[in-house]
N, C-alpha and C positions, 0 to 999 in steps of 0.2 A: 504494500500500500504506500512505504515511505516512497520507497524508490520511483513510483509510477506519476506522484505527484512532482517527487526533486527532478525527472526527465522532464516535465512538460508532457508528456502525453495525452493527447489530447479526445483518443478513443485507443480501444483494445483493437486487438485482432480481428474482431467478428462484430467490428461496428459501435459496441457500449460507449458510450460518452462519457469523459470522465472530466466532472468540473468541482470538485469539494471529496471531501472524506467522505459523505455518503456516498456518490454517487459512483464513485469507484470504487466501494467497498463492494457495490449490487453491480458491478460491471465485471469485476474479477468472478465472485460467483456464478452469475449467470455465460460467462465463458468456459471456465474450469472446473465449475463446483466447490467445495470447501476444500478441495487439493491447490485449489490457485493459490492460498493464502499461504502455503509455503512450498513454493515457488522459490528455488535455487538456497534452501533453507539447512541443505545438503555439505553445498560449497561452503556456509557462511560455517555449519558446525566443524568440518575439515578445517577451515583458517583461525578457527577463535583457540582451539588447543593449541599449538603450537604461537601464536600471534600473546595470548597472556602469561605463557609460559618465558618467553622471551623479554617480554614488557617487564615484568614483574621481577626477573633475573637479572637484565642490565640497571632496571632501577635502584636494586638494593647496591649492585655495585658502585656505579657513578655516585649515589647520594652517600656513600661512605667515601668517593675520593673528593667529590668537588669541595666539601667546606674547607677539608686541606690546602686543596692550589687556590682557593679564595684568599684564602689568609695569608698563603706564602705571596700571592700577589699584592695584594694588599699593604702586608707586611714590609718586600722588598720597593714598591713605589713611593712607601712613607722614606723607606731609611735612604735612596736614592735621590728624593726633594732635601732631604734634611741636611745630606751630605754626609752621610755616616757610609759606613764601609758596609757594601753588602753580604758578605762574606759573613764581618763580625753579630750583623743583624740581625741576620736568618738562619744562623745554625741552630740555636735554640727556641727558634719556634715552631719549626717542623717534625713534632711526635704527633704520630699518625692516628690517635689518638684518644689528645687531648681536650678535655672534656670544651675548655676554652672557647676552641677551634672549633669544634662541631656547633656552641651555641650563636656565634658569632652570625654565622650563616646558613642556619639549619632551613631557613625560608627559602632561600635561591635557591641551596642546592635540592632542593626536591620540585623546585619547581624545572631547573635544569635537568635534572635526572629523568623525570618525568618527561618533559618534552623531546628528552636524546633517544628516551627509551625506545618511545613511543614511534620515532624514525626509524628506528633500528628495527621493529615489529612490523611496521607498513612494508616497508622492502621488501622487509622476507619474506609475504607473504601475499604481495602485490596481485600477480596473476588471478589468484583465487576471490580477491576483492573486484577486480573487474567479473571473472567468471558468475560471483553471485550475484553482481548487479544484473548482468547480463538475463541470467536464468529467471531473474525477479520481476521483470520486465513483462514476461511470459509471450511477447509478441514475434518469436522467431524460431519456433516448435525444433528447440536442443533437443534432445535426447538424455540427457544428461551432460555432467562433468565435463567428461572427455571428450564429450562429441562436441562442446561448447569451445571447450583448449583448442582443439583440434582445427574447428572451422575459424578462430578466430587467426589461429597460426597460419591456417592456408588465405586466408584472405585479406588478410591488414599486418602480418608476419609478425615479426615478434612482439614490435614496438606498438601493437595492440593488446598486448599484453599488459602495455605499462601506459595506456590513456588515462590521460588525469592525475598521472603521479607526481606533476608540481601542486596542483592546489590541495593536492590529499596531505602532500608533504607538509605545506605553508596552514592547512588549516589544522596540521597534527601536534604543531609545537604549542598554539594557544589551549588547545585542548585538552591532550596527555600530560600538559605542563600543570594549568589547573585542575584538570579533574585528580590526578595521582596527587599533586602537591598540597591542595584543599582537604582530601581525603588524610593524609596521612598528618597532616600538620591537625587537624580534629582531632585524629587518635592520638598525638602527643598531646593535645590539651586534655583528651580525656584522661591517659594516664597520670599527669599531674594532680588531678582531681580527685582521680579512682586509684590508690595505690594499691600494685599488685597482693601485695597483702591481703584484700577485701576481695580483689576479684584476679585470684590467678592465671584465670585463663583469659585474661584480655576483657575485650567489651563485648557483650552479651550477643545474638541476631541480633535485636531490636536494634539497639544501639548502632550496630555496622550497617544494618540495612541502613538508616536516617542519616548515617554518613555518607554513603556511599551514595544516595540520593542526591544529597545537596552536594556534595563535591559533580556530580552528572551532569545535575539541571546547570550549574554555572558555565562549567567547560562547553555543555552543548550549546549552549545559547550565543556566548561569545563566537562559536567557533564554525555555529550552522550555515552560513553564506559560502561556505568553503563546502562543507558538502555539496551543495545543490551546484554549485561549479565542479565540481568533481566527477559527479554522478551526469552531466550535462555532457562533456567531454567523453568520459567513457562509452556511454552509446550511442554518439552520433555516428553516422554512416552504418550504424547494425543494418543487416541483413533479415530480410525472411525465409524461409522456407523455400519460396519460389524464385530466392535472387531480389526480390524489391525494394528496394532502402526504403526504411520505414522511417529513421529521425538520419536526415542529409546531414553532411558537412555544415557546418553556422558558424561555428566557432576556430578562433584560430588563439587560442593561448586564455591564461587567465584575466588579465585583462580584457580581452576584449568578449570575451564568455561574460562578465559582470557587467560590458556598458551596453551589450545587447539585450540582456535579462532584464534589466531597468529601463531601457529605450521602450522595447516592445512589449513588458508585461507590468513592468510597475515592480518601485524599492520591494513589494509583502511579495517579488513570487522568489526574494531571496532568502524565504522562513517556508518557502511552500511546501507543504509536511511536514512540518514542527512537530503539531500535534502528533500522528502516529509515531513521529519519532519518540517523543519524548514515552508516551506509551510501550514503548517497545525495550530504548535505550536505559532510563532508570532503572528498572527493574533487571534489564540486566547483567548493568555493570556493579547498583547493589549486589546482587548474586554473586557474581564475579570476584568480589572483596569478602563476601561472606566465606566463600569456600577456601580463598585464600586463606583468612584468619586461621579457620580450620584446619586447612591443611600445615598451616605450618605447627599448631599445639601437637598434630597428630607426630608430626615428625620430630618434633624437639627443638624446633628452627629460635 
């Protein structure tokens, strides 16, 4: 439903008009039945293991080194204006750490970790993001998966594999920057508040779901114009079934994808699917952090 509205489409496959969240929700049905509603829902679980698994692995990394070379940055630009020896500076402030050093810039760095993570995740798992917009679409009777890879590989070659991956990029750093940074900067305030003592095993469901909520809605919101530019680029020129381009070339970069969006549909069609998104997205990137939490009690982490 997100995806149908962030394309612009503007009927299905078999004629359905699609102008609002209703009218596309009875336009998918009455094409596919209640199977339309997950539509390419295949690819998205294939890229989400391996896409949180990664996120959540370089973030814990990066957010343990960045307040370090903050500080040693920091550090060595004070003692360099001041006129002190660099050398004599900074040897003693770089213990890897020191409680210091991590409070200094516990904000940045997760908001940096977050947003590196979150690039490092997109890449790797590019192809698969385009493939389930693709399948989501429902306008181009894939086959599935492979047959989706496949035809996109024989027909717009590899580098149809990677449409949209500037603004996915550009819209991934405000995003995974504040949703992971919000989220995790909550749970340090709540551990301040709640000392493990009272609650050993961290903060309860309730608690991480209503975090992981409000860390979402923020990220999403800042960040949604990037999707619908995203998702615009990756299936223009798609194919049907019979060879017929169904949404043509329009676009020629992120720029100029946002000053036609706005020329020809108005500033609200760069939030167009908010609503299903956010329906869809909170819930389940709460989830997402809930299983984390747990996963890690379960492990020892």
């Amino acid at each position: 439903l997100k995806v149908l509205m962030q394309a612009g489409v503007k009927e299905t496959r078999n004629g359905h008009a699609i102008k609002g969240v209703m009218t596309a929700t009875k336009a998918i049905y009455l094409q596919d039945g209640w199977r339309g509603f997950f539509n390419g829902n295949g690819a998205n679980v294939l890229k989400i293991v391996p896409e949180s698994a990664v996120k959540f692995y370089f973030f814990e990394r990066i957010n343990d080194a960045v307040p370090v070379f903050l500080h040693q940055v920091k550090h060595t630009t004070q003692a360099i204006f001041s006129g002190k020896s660099r050398a004599g500076e900074t040897g003693k402030a770089l213990l890897p750490y020191d409680p210091v050093v991590i409070t200094e810039n516990r904000i940045a760095s997760k908001f940096i970790a977050g947003a590196t993570a979150g690039i490092i995740a997109q890449v790797a798992i590019y192809p698969l993001e385009v493939c389930k917009t693709r399948l989501s679409l429902g306008i181009c009777n894939y086959r599935g998966i492979a047959d989706c890879l496949s035809r996109i590989l024989r027909t717009e070659g590899v580098r149809g594999l990677y449409k949209g991956l500037s603004p996915s990029l550009v819209g991934i750093i405000p995003y995974s920057g504040i949703d992971m940074g919000v989220y995790f900067s909550l749970r340090e305030w709540w551990s301040k508040r709640s000392p493990s003592i009272q609650h050993p095993e961290g903060p309860g469901m309730v608690v991480t779901l209503v975090m992981g909520a409000t860390s979402s809605f923020i990220g999403q919101t800042v960040s949604y114009p990037l999707q619908v530019v995203r998702t615009r680029l990756q299936v223009q020129g798609v194919q049907t079934a019979v060879g017929e381009t169904h949404l043509p070339h329009k676009y020629n970069g992120i720029v100029d994808c946002v000053r036609k969006i706005v020329h020809d549909e108005g500033l609200r069609a760069l939030y167009r699917g908010i609503t299903p998104n956010f329906l869809k997205a909170i819930p389940a990137v709460s989830i997402n952090y809930l299983f984390y939490e747990q996963i890690k009690i379960l492990l020892n982490c």
